[in-house]
N, C-alpha and C positions, 0 to 999 in steps of 0.2 A: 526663327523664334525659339528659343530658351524654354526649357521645360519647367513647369511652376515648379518641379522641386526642387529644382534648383538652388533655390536660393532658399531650402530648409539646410538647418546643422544635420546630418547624420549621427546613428547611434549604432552601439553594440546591441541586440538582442541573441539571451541567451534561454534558454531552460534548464530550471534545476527540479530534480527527483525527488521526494521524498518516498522509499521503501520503507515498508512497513512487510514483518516476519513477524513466524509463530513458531516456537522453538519445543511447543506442547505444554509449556508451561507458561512460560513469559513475552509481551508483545516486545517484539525489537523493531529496531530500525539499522539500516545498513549505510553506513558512513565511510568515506575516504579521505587519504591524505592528500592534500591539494599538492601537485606537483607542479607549480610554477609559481612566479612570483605575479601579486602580492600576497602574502601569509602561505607563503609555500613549506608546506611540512606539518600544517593545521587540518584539522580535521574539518572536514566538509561533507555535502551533499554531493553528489554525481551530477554531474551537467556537463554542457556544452555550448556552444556560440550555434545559430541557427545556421545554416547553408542556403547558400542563393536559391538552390530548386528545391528547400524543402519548407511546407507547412510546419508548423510547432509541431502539431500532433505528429507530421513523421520525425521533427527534431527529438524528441522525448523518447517512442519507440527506439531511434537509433540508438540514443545516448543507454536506453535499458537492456539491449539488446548486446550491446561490444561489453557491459558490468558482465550481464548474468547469463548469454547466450539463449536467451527466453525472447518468445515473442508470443504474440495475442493474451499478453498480461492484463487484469482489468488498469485499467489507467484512466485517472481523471485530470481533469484541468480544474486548478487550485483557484490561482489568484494570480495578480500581477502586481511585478515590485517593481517603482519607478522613481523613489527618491534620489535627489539628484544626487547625495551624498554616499548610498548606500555601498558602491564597487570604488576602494582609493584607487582601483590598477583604471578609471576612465569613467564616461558616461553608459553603465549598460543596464537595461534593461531587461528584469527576469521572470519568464513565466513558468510560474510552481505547477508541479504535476506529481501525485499520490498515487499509489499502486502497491498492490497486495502480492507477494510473494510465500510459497510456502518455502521454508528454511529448508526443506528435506533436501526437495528439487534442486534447490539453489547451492548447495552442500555437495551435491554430487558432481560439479560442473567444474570446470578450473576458469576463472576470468579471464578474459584474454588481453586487457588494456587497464582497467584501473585495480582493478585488487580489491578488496573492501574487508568491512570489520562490523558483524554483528553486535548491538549495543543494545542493552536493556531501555528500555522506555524511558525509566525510570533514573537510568546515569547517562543520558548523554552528554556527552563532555563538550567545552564549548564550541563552540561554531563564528565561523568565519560571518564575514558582512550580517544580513538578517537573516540567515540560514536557522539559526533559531526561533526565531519568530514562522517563517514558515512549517515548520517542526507542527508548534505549538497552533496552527492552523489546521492544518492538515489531520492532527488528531482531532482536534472536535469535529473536522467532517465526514470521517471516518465514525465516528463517534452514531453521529446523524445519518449516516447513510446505513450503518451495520442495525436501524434498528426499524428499519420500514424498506430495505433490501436484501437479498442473501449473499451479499457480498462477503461474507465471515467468512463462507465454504472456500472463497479462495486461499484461505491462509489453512487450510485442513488437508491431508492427507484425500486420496480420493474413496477411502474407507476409514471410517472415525466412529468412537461408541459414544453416547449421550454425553457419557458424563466428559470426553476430551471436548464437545462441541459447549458444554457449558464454562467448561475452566477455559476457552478462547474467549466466549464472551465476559468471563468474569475477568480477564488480562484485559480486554477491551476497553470495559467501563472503571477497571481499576477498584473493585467491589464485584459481594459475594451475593448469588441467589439463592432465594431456596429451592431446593434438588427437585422434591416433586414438583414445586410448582410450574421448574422450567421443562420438565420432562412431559408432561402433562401440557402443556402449555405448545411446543416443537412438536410433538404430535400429532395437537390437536389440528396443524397448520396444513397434513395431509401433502408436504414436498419430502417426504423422505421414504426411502425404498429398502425396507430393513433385510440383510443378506441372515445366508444360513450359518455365515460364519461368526465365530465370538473371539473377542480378546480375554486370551486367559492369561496376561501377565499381571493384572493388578489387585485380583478376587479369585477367589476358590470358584464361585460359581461360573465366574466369566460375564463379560456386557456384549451384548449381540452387535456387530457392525453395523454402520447405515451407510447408503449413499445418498447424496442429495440428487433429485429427476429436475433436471433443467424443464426439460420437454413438458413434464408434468407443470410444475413450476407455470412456464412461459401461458400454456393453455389454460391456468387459473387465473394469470392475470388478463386474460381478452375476455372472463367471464365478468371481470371487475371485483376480484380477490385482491385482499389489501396483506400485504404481508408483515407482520406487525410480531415480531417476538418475545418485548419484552413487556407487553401490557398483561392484566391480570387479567 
């Protein structure tokens, strides 16, 4: 007896990346030249075709892994792309995955398999099949997640002074806050672990380092602490 799936069509599934960097100034995103045909030489997302023993979640891992030699990256599961039109090179299938990278770390690293190219938020140049449309997803849930989780601190240095952790969310949301209120406000939220040390490149006085306490952190949310940084 013939296996019922037999007689389904077969498809490609694949997963593609959206990276997301913080350069200290500006939110980027990390882009490559598609090396194969169709639209080979176009600038794209990072992805890959899934492998027989692997879940998506490890397809994604791998594909961010062989980019940027990183692993235990945060990494979310996006969306899923299945118009039938969407890939001219076949029938495939793609599930979008976001992930926050800090540019320092990523900087220091040499690629080993695709290369890539930091791109301002704000220029990304176009994009292959709906790679754009994903883009433009993945920022507003980045958007939504950066403001009732602390996922920002992934795009920071592992010692940051107020004011670089404001100008990340202020790239984030693409608009400016006011200073005290955000200062006042991230403090008041009691996850940050202020060191002895100061940055004195940008002020005579200097701005004291912070770190952010996971540990801390994690033990305010099993008391039912809502982590909320951009309300008044």
């Amino acid at each position: 007896m013939k296996n019922g799936y037999a007689r389904h069509t077969s498809f490609h599934v694949a997963v593609d990346c959206i990276i997301f960097g913080y350069d200290g100034i500006h939110l980027k995103i990390l882009l490559v030249k598609r090396s194969f045909e169709p639209e080979k030489g176009k600038w794209s997302l990072v992805g890959g075709f899934l492998k027989d023993e692997e879940s998506l979640d490890d397809a994604a891992e791998r594909v961010l892994f062989e980019l940027t030699g990183l692993s235990d990256l945060y990494l979310e599961q996006l969306y899923a792309y299945g118009d039938v039109q969407r890939d001219s090179g076949g029938r495939v299938i793609s599930v979008a995955y976001f992930t926050l990278i800090n540019t320092e770390v990523f900087n220091g690293l040499s690629s080993t398999k695709y290369g890539g190219k930091w791109h301002d938020i704000h220029e990304v140049p176009d994009l292959i099949f709906d790679h754009g449309t994903m883009v433009t997803k993945a920022l507003r849930r980045l958007r939504r997640r950066a403001k009732t989780q602390p996922i920002g601190f992934e795009l920071l240095p592992e010692k940051f002074t107020i004011p670089q952790l404001l100008n990340l969310y202020e790239a984030i949301y693409d608009r400016e806050f006011d200073k005290r209120n955000f200062r006042k406000k991230i403090l008041t939220l009691n996850v940050l672990e202020k060191l002895t040390e100061k940055d004195m490149k940008n002020s005579r006085k200097g701005a004291f380092y912070y770190k952010f306490n996971l540990d801390k952190y994690n033990q305010l949310i099993i008391n039912g602490f809502v982590f909320d940084i951009l309300s008044n």
